[in-house]
N, C-alpha and C positions, 0 to 999 in steps of 0.2 A: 504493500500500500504506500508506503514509505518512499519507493523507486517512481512508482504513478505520480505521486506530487510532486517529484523530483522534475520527472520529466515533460507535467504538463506545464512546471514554474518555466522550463526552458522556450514552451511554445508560444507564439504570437499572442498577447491578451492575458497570458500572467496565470494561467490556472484559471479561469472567471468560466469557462465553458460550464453552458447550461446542460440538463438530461436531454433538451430537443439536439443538444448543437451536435452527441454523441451520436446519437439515430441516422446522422449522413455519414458514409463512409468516408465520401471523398470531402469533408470537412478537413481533413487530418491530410489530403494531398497536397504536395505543394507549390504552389501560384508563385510566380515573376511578382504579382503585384495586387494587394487586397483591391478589392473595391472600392472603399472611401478611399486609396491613395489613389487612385485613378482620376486623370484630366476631362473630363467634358468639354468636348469638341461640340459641342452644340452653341450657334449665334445666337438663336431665333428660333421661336417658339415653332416654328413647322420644321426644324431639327429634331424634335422630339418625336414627329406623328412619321404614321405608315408614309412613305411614299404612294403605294398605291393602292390606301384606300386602308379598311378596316382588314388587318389577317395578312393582306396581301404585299407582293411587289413587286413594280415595274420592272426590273432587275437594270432599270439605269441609273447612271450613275447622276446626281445631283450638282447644278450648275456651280463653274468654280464661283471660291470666294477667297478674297485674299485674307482674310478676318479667319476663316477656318486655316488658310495653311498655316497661318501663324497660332493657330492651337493645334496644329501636329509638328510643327516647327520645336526640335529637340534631341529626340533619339539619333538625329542623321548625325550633328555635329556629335553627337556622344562617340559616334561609331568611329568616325574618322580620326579622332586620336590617336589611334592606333598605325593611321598612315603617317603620325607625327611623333612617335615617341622617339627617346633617344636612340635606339639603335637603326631608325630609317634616316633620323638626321646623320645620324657616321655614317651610311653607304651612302648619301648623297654627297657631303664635302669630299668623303674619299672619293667617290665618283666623277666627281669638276675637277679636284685637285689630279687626280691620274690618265682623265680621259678629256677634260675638257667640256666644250656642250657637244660631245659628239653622241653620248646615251642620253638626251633629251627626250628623243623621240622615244627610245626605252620604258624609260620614266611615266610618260604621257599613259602608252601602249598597257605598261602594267598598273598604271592608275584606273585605267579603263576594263581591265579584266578584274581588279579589284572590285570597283562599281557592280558589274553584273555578279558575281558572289555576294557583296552587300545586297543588293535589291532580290534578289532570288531568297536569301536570310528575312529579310521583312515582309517578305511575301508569303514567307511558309507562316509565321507566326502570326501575318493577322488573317490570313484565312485558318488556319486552326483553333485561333487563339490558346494557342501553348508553342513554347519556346521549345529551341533543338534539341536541348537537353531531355527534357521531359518525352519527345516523342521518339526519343532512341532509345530511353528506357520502355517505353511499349512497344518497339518496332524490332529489337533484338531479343536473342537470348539473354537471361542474367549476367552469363561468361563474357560474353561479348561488349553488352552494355557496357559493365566492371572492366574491363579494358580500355575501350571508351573514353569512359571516366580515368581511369589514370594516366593515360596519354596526354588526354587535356590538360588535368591537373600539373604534368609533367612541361608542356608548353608556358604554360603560364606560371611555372618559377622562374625556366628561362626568360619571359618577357620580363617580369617581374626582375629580376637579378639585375638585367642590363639598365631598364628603366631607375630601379633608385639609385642603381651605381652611375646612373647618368644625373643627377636629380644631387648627389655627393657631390661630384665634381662641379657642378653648377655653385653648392654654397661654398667650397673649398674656394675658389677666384673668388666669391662677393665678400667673403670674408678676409680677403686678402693672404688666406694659407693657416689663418687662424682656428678656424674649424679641421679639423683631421679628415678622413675618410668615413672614418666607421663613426665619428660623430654625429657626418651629414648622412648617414646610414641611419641613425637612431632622431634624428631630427626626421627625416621622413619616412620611418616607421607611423609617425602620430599623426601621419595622414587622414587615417580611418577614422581617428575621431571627427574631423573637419568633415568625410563623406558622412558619419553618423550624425551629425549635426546637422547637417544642409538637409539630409533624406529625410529629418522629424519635421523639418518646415515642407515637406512637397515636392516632388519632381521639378515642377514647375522652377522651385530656387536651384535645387540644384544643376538642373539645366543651365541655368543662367549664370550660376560658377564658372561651369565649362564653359560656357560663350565668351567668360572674359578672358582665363586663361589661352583660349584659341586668339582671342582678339590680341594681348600682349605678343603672345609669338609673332603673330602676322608682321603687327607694327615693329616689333625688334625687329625681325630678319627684314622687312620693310626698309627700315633706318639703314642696315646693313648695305642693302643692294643700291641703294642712291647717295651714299657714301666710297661702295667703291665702282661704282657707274659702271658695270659689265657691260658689254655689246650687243646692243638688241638685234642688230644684223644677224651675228651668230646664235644668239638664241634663239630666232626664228628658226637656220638654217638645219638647228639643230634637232629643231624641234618637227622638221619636216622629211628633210634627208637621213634616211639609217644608215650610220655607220657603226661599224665595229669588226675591230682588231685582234687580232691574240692576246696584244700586249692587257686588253682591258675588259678580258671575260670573268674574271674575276668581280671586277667593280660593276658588271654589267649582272651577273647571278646573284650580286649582293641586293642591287637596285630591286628585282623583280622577288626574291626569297624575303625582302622586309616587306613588302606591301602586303601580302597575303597572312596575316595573323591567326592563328587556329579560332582561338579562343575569342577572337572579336566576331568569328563568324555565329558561337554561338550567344553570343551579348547581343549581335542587334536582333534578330528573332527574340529575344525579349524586352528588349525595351520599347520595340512598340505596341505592348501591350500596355504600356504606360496609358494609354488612352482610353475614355470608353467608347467600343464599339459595339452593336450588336452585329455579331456574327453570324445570327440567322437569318437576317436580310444581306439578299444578293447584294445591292445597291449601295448597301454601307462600307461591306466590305470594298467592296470596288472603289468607292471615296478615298478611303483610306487609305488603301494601296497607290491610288492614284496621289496623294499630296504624299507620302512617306516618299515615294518614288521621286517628287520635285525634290522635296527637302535634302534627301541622302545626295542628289546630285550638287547642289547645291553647295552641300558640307564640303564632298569631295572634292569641287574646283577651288574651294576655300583652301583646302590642304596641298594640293595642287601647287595653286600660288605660291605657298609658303616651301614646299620642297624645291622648285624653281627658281626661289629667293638664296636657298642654302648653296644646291650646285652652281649656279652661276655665279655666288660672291668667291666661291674657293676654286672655280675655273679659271676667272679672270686674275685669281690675286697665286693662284699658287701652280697650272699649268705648266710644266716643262722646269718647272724649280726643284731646285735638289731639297727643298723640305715635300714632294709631294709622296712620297713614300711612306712617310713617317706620320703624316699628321690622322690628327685622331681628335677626341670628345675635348680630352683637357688640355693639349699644346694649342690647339684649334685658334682659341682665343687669343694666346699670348703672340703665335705666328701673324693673325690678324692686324694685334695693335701694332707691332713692329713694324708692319708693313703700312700701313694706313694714319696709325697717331690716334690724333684726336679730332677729329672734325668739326663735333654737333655734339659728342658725349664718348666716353674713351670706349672703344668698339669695346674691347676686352672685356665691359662689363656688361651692353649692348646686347652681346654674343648669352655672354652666362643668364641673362635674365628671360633671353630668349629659351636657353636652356632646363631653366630650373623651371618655367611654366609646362614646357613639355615633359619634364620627369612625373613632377606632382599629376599631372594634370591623365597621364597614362597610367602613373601606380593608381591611381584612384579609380578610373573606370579597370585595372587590373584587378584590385579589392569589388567593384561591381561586378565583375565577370563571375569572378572565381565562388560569387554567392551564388547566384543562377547559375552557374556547371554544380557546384556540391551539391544544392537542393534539387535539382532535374532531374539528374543520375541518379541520385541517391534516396529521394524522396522526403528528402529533410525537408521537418518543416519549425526552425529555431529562430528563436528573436534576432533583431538584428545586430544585435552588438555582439552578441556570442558569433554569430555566421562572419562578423567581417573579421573577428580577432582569430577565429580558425582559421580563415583563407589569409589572413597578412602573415601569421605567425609560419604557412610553408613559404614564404618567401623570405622573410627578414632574416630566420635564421642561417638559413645557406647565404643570402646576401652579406650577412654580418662575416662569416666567416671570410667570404673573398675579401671583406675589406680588412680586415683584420690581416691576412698572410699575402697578400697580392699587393703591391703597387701598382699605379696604373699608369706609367712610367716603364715600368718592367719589362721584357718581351711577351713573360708566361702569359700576362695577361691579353696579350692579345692571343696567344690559343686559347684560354681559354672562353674566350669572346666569341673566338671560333666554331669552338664547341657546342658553345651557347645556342648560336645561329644554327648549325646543325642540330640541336636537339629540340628546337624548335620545327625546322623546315621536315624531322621526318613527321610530326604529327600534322601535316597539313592534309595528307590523303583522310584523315579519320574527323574532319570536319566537315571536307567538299565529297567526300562520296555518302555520307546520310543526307548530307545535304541535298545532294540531286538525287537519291532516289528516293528520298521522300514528296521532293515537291514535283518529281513524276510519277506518283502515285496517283489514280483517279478516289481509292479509298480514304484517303488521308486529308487530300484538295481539296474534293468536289471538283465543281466546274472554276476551282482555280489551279488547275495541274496546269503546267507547262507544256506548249505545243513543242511539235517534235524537232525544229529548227535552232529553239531555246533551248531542248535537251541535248542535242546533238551539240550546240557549239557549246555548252556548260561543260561536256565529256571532254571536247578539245582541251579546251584551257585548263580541265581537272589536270590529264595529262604532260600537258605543255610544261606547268606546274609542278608535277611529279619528276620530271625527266631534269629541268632546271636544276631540283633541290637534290635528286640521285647525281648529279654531277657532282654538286656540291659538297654532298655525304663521300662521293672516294675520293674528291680532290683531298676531302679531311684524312681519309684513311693510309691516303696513300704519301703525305708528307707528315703525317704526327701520330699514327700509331705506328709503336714500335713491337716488337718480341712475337716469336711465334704462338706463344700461349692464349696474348690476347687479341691478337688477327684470328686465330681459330676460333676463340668467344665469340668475337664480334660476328665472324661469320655465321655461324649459328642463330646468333640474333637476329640476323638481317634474312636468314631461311627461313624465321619464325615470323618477321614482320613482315616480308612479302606473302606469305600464305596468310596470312589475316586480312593483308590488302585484298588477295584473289578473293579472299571468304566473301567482305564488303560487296566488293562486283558483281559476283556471280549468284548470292544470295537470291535476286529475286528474280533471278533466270531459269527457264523449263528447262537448260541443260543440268544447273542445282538440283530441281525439283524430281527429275529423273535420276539421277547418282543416289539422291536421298530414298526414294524410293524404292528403288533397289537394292540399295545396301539393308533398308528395314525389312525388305523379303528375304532376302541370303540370309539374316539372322534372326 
């Protein structure tokens, strides 16, 4: 009896659950987002009625309004932080700095495949109204789910690690060297409180957190680019003409492996549920999808800009320079002032404030993330302050430790930065394949499954995606593991993660259906 109060003290509302509230099962499942936290998207009092008519509906969609996109105007800019945390800002400067604006067009190309992953993500969630999480735990086996889930869980330390060691090194320069590493480690650790605090006032506030932090980056890296005036000639040229060299495949699979986040794939399929929609009318659904789809494009040209701001301040200022080898998150800045001064406001700090908006601003929808993966998969359903201190606590610790025995100075640490990026890029297949064969499912859709042109080119760029980041993974294996002992683990590993990739594939294939089937008559 003792354990039940324990555990109902843990759930949403404190123990206070009535005898009716017990009578629903799925009382105790777990939701993205209650009810009263939820926005109304509603202008006007004929927001509220049938479209068409008592019971019924037109199944059209209702004329735009600017007044509504700006009450779904949120989740998009949440999403796209993710194309702006720090380790997308290090493959961009290394990317100017070693190639120039010759992978612009790269840049564009996988912002643009990012997009259709993002919108394809807010499309499953508001025509189900449940998040990726939650419907890969119905749609798999337990085994598999539980795998699932630790993959993800496993991406999002990696983002997590890079992000507040990028978010360290940001107060490390504002504090002049006075802050240590593992300080600004422990300074944004207490993130969570600040997302705990914004999320008691509303979506709506903490929405508008992020808008500012997005807004500072802008205007930093902004300041930046009209400070050191890059070449709009070549940033066009770059931006149209594809080129690419041997010398800059490296900074060209860094460009394309940071845009695609696992874990942000399953964050935006819930935060548009942030909204209320009724998902039983065609016509709503369709609303919604249609302004979420404005807005996430939207975000994304927003982030756009500002990756386009980073490579082309460090193309112009560090191309063909015997520092473009070397530079990275924390010389970044000091390379800058040397080279530029002081203008308008000493870049060096410019640059950091640019920086430390995108740390915080990614570990914090990273602590959002990592609530809706633990509770989808796992069917938690705990207050929020326990759920973000579980999900910060797998990141801060491993974080703490790198700052603690790594410099970031050191060489080790760019392997293991490396590492990072590989241990991130092989979960990307176990976000984009339930991904797409969920939202080509007609059982799971309805009449919002994906036509077959939208499935067929999502399968492309799954692949495209895959082949990238397998480059990636032996480029790692083949310059930084060493001994034969652990080249044979690893190979094992990678026999067990390609057969789990084939599982994903072929799972909802009549060539499955038939092996399956067969194999339960031979036995």
């Amino acid at each position: 009896m003792a354990s039940r109060d324990l555990a109902e003290s843990l759930l949403p509302g404190g123990g206070r659950a009535t005898a009716s509230s017990h009578s629903h099962e799925d009382e105790y499942e777990e939701r993205a987002y209650d009810s009263d936290d939820k926005v109304s998207i509603a202008v006007s009092d004929s927001d509220s009625e049938d479209p068409a008519g008592a019971g019924g509906d037109s199944g059209g969609r209702p004329a735009f309004s600017w007044r509504k996109l700006w009450r779904f105007t949120g989740p998009g800019f949440l999403m796209c932080i993710a194309f702006l945390d720090p380790g997308n800002l290090e493959g961009d400067l290394q990317a100017g700095a070693a190639a120039g604006y010759q992978l612009l067009w790269l840049l564009l190309w996988a912002t643009v495949m990012g997009a259709l992953v993002q919108l394809l993500s807010a499309r499953l969630g508001v025509a189900t109204g449940r998040h990726l999480a939650e419907l890969c735990r119905e749609e798999y086996p337990p085994w598999a789910a539980r795998t699932l889930w630790a993959m993800t869980e496993l991406a999002l330390v990696g983002a997590d690690i890079q992000e507040v060691i990028g978010s360290a090194i940001a107060i490390k320069i504002l504090s002049g060297g006075a802050v240590p590493l593992w300080g600004g480690v422990v300074i944004t650790a207490f993130d969570c409180f600040i997302f705990l605090f914004l999320e008691n006032y509303g979506v709506r506030k903490l929405e508008a957190f992020f808008g500012v932090l997005i807004a500072v980056m802008a205007i930093s890296f902004a300041i930046m680019f009209g400070e050191t005036k890059p070449s709009g000639k070549e940033l066009l040229i770059g931006l149209v003409v594809p080129k690419l060299s041997s010398k800059t495949i490296k900074q060209a699979v860094g460009i394309v492996g940071c845009i695609i986040m696992p874990h942000n794939v399953f964050l935006h399929s819930a935060l548009v549920q942030s909204r209320k929609i009724d998902t039983n009318k065609k016509s709503r659904v369709q609303e919604a999808v249609f302004y979420y789809n404005i807005e996430s494009i939207l975000a994304l040209i927003v982030s756009f800009f500002i990756n386009i701001c980073v490579t082309t301040v460090f193309a112009k200022g560090f191309y063909g320079s015997e520092q473009a080898d070397g530079i990275g998150l924390e010389n970044a800045g000091q390379y800058l002032q040397e080279k530029y001064g002081t203008a308008f406001f000493p870049i060096l700090y410019i640059w950091a404030i640019g920086l430390l908006a995108s740390g915080q601003s990614s570990t914090i929808t990273g602590t959002y993330a990592g609530q809706f993966v633990m509770g989808g998969f796992l069917n938690l359903r705990l207050k929020k302050w326990l759920r973000a201190m579980i999900t910060r606590s797998f990141a801060i610790i491993p974080t703490m430790i790198v700052a603690l025995f790594f410099d970031t100075e050191d060489p080790t640490m760019d392997i293991l930065n490396e590492a990072l990026n590989v241990l991130q890029s092989i979960q990307i297949p176990f976000a984009l394949i339930p991904l797409i064969t969920l939202v080509s499912k007609e059982q799971v859709m309805g009449s919002f499954v994906v036509g077959p042109l939208t499935k067929v080119i999502s399968w492309i760029v799954t692949v495209f995606l895959m082949l990238i980041n397998g480059y990636l993974i032996l480029s790692f294996y083949a310059t930084e593991v060493r001994g034969a002992l652990v080249r044979s683990s690893i190979c094992v590993v990678l026999a067990v993660y390609l057969a789990f990739i084939v599982y994903l594939i072929m799972r909802n294939t009549s060539l499955y259906s038939c092996l399956r089937s067969s194999m339960t008559k031979s036995s």
